[in-house]
Backbone as CSV, one residue per row, in Angstrom:
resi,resn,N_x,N_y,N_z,CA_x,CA_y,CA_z,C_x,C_y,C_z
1,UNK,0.821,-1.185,0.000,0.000,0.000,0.000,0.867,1.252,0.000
2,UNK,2.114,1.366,0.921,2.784,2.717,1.132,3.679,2.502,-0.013
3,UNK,4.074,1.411,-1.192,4.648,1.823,-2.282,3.156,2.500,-3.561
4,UNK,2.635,1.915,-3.556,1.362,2.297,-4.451,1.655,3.856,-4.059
5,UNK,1.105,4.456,-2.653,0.860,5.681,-2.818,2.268,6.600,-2.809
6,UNK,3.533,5.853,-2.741,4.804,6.554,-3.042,4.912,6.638,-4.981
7,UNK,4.356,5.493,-5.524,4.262,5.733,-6.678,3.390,6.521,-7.509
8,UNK,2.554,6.919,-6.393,1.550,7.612,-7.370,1.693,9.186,-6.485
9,UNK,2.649,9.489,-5.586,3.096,10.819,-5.156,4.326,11.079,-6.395
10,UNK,5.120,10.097,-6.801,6.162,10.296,-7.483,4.982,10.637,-8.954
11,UNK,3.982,10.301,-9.155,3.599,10.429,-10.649,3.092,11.438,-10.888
12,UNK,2.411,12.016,-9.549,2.027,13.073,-9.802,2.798,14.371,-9.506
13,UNK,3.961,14.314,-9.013,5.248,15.416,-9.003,6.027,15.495,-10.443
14,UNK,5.804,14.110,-10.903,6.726,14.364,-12.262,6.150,15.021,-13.712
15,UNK,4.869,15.964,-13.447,4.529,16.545,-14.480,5.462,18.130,-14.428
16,UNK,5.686,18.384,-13.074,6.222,19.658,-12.538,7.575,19.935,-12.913
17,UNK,7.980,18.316,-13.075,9.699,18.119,-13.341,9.329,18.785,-14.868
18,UNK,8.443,17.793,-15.632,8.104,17.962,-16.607,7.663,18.875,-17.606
19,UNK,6.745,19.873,-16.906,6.602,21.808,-17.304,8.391,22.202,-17.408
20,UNK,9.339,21.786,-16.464,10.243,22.478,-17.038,10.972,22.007,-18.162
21,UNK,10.259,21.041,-18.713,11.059,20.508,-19.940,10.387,19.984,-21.013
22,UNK,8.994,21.368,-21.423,8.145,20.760,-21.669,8.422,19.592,-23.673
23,UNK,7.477,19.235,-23.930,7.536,18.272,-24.819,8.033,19.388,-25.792
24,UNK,8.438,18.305,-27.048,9.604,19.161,-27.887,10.673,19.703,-27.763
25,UNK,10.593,20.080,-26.536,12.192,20.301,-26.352,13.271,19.439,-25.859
26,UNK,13.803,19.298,-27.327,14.593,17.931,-27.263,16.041,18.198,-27.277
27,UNK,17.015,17.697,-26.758,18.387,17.886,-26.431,18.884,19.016,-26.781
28,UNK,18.460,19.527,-28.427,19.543,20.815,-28.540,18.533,22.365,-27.926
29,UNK,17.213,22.109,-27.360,16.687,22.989,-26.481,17.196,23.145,-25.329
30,UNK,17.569,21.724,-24.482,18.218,22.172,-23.052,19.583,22.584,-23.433
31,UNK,20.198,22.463,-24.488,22.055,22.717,-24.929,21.360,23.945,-24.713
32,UNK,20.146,24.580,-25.203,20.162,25.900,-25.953,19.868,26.944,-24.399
33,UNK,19.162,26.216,-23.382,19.098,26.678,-22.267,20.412,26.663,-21.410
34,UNK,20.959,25.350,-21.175,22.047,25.912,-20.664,23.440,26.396,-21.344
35,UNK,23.499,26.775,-22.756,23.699,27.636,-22.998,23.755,29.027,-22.767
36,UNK,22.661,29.182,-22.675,22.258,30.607,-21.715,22.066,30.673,-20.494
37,UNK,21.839,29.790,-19.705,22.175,29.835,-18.001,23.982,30.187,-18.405
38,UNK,24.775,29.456,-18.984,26.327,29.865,-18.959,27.079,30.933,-19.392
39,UNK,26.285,31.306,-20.604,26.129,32.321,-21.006,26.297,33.773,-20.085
40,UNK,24.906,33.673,-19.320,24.414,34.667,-18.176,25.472,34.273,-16.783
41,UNK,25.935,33.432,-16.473,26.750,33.255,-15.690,27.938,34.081,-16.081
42,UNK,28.877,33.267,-17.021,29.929,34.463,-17.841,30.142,35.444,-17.427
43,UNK,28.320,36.311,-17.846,28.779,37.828,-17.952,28.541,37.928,-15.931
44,UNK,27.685,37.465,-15.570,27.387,37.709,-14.038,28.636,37.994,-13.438
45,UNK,29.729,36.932,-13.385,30.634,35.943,-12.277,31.786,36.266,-13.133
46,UNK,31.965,36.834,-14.426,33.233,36.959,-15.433,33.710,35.704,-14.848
47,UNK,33.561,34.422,-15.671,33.846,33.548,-15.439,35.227,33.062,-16.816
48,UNK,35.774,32.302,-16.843,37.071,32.140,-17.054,36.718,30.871,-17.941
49,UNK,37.096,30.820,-19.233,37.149,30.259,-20.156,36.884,28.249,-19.682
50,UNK,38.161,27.887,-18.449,38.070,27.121,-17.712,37.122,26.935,-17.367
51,UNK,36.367,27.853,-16.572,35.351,27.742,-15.707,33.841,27.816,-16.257
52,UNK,33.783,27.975,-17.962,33.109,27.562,-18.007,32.215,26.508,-19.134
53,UNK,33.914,26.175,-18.886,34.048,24.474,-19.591,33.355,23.669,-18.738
54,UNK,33.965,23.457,-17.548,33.451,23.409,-16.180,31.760,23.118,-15.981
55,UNK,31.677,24.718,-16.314,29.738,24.204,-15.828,29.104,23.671,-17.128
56,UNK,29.618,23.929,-18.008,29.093,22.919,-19.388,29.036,21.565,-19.081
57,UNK,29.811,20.925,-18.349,30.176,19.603,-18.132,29.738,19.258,-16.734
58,UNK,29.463,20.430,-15.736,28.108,20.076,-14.694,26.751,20.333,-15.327
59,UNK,26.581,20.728,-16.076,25.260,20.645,-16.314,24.645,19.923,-17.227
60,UNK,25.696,19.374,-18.219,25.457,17.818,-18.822,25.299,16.908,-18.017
61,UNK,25.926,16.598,-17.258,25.806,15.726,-16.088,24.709,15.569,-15.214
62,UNK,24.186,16.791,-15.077,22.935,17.061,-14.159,21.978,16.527,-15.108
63,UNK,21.944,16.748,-16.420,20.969,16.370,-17.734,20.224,15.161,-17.691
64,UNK,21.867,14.633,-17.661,21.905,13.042,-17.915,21.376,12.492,-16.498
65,UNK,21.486,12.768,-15.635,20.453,12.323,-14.320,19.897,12.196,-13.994
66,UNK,19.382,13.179,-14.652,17.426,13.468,-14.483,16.989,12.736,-15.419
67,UNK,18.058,12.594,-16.926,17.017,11.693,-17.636,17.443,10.158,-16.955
68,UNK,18.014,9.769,-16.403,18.280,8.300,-16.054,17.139,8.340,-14.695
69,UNK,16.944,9.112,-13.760,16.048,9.075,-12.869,14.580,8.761,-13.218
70,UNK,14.227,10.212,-14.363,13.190,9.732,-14.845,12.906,8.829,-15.482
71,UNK,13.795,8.215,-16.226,13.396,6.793,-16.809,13.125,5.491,-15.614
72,UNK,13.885,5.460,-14.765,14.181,4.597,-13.958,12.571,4.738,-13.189
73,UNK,12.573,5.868,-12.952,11.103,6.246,-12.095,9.708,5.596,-12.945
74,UNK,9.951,5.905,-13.953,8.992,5.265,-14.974,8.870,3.545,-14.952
75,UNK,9.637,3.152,-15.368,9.457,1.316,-15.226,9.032,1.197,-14.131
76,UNK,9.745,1.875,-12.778,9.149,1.240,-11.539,7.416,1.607,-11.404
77,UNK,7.125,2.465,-11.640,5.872,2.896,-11.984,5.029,1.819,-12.632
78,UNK,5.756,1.558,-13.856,5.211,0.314,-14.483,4.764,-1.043,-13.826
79,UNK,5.764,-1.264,-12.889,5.773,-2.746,-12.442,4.904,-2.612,-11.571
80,UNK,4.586,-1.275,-10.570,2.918,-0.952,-10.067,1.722,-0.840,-10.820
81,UNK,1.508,0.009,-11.686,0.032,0.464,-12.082,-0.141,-0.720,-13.391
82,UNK,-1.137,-0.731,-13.399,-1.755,-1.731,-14.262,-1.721,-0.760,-15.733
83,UNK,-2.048,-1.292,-16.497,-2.056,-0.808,-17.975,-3.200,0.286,-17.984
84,UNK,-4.525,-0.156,-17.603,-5.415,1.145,-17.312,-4.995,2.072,-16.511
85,UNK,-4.418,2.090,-15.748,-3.765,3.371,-14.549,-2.738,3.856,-15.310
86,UNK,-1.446,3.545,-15.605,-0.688,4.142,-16.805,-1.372,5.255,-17.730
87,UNK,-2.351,4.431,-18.297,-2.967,5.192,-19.545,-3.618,6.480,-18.873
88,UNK,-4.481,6.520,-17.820,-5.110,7.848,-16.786,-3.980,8.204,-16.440
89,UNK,-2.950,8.075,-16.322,-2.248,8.823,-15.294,-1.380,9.747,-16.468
90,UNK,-1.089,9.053,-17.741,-0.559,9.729,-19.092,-1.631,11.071,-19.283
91,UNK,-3.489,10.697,-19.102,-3.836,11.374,-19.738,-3.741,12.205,-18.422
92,UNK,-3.804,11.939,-17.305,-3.776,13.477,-15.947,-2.417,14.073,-16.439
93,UNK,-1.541,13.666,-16.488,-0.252,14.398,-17.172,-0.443,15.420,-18.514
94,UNK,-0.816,14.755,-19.231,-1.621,15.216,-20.415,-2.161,16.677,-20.233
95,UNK,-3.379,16.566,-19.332,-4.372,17.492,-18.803,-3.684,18.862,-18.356
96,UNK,-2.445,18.570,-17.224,-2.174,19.323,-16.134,-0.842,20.147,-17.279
97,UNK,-0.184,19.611,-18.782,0.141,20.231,-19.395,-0.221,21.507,-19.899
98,UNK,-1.554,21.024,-20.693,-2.258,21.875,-21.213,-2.653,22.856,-20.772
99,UNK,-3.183,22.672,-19.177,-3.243,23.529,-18.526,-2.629,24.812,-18.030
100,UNK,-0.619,23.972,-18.204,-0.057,25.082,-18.108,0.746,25.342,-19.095
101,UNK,0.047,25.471,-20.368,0.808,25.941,-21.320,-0.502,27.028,-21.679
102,UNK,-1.212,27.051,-21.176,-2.572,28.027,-21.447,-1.871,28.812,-20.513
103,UNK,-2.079,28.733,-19.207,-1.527,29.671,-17.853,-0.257,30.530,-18.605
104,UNK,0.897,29.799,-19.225,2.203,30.177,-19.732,1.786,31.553,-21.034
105,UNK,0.527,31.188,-21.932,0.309,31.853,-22.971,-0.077,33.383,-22.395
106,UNK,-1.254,32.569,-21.132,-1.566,33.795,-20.707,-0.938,35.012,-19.895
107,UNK,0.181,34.647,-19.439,1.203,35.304,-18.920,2.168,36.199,-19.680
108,UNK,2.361,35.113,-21.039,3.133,35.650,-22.116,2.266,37.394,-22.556
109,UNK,1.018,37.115,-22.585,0.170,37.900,-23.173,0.045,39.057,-22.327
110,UNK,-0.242,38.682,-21.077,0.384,40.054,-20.015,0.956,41.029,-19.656
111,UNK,2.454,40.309,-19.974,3.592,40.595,-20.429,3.715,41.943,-21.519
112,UNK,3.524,40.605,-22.817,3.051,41.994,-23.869,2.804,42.913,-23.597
113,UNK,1.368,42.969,-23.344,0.827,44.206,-23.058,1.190,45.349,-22.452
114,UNK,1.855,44.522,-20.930,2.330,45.879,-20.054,3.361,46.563,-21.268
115,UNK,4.126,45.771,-21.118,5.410,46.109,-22.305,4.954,47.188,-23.410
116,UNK,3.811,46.895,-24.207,3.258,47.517,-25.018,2.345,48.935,-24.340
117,UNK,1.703,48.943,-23.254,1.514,49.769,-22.500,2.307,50.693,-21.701
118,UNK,3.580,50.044,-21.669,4.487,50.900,-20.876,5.055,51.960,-22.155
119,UNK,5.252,51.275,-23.557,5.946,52.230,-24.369,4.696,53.288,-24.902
120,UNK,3.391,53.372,-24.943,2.684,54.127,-25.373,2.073,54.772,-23.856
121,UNK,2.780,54.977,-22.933,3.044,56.216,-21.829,1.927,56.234,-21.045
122,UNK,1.110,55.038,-21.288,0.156,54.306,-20.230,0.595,53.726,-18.846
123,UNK,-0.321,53.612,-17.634,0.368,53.042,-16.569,-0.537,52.264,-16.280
124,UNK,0.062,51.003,-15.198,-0.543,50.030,-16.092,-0.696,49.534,-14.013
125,UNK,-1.563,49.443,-13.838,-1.847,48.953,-12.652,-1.941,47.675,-12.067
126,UNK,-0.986,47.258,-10.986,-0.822,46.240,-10.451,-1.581,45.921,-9.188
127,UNK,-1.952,44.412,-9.297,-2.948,44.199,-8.522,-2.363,43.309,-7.590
């Protein structure tokens, strides 16, 4: 019983892992992110050619962890939920995406606006 509901606390945390990496973005998206986390470090920390060989090669590492975790997390998952629970639990994953890629649009759109409101000498009230 206390693995069932450890497996199904782990299933339902891993959509969260998952918003940050959402679908499509496939290997040369996270290069392209931490790219720019190193990038922004660089200029932050004037970091040293060395150094940031360095976090290129911690943060591959970190990559590769998460994807071996999450895989690993997955089969064990498997060897619990039955084939119908899998499939609900794909589509609650599914769901709780969509959800926040609407939330994400709508933020984006916010954004805009103030942005677009701030340059045409409007003020833009925060709530």
């Amino acid at each position: 019983m206390n693995k069932k509901i450890i497996a199904i606390a782990i299933a339902l945390a891993l959509p969260l892992t998952a918003a940050a990496f959402p679908p499509g973005s496939g290997k040369g998206d996270m290069e392209g992110r931490h790219g720019q986390r190193i990038e922004r470090l660089a200029k932050d920390l004037d970091l040293t050619e060395e150094q940031r060989t360095q976090l290129e090669s911690i943060f591959k590492e970190q990559h590769e962890k998460y994807r071996a975790i999450h895989e690993e997390t997955r089969g064990r998952m498997q060897e619990v939920l039955n084939e119908e629970q899998m499939q609900k639990m794909e589509a609650l994953k599914q769901q709780r995406h969509e959800k926040w890629k609407e939330k994400r649009q709508e933020k984006r759109q916010e954004r805009r606006q103030e942005r677009q409101e701030r340059k045409s000498g409007k003020t833009v009230d925060v709530q």
